[in-house]
N, C-alpha and C positions, 0 to 999 in steps of 0.2 A: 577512719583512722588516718589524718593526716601528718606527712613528717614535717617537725619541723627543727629549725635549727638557731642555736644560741651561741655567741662568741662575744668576746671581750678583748679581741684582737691579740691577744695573744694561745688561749685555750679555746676550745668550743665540743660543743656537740650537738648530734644530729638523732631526733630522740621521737616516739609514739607515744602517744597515752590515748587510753582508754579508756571513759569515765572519768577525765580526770587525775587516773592513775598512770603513771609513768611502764610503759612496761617494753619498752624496746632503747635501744643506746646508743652510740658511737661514739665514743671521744676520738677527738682531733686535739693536736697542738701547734702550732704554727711555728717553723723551721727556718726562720728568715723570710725576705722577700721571694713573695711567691711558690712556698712551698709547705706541706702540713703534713702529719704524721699522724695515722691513725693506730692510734695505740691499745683500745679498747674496744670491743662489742659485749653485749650481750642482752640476752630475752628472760625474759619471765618464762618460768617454767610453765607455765599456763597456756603461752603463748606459742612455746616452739610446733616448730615444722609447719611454721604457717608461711615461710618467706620471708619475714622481718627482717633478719640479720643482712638478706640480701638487696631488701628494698632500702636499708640504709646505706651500706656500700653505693647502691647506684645512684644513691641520694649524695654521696661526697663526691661521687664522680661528677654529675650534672653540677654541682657547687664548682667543681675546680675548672671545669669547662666552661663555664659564665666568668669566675674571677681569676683565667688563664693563669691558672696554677699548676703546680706537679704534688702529687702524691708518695707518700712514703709508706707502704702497708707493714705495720710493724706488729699489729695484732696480728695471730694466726686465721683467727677466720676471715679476717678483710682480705691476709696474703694469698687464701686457699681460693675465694672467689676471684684475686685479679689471676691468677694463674689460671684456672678454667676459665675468664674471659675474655679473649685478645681484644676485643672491643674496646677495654681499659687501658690498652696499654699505651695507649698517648697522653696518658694523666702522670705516669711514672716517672721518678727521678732516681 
């Protein structure tokens, strides 16, 4: 299960599939130069408690870190994991 990610330069997301089927999320929205909001997560119930929700947070983080962006966690689960991970916290604006 690879992530991958799709944008149109101004929306995007960071997404799994399984089979073909979609089953893990992230929308992003792009917030000006240089900056995104993640305003969405969520898993297939089939799917929870497997790390997903968190393998895409760190999938936007490695995204804003290659295209020297800052981050805006506006979903509660992206806010819950950058706040458990100082690691993130040079993505944040």
């Amino acid at each position: 299960m690879e992530i991958q990610n799709r944008n149109d330069g101004k929306r995007g997301a960071f997404f799994i599939e399984d089979e073909g089927k979609e089953i893990a999320l992230m929308h992003y929205t792009f917030a000006g130069p240089g900056k995104i909001i993640i305003d969405h997560t969520e898993v297939n119930e089939a799917y929870e408690g497997k790390g997903l929700g968190r393998k895409l947070v760190k999938a936007g983080v490695d995204y804003a870190r290659e295209q020297h962006i800052k981050i805006l966690p506006l979903c509660p689960f992206a806010k819950k994991i950058f706040s458990i991970t100082p690691d993130y916290a040079d993505v944040l604006f």
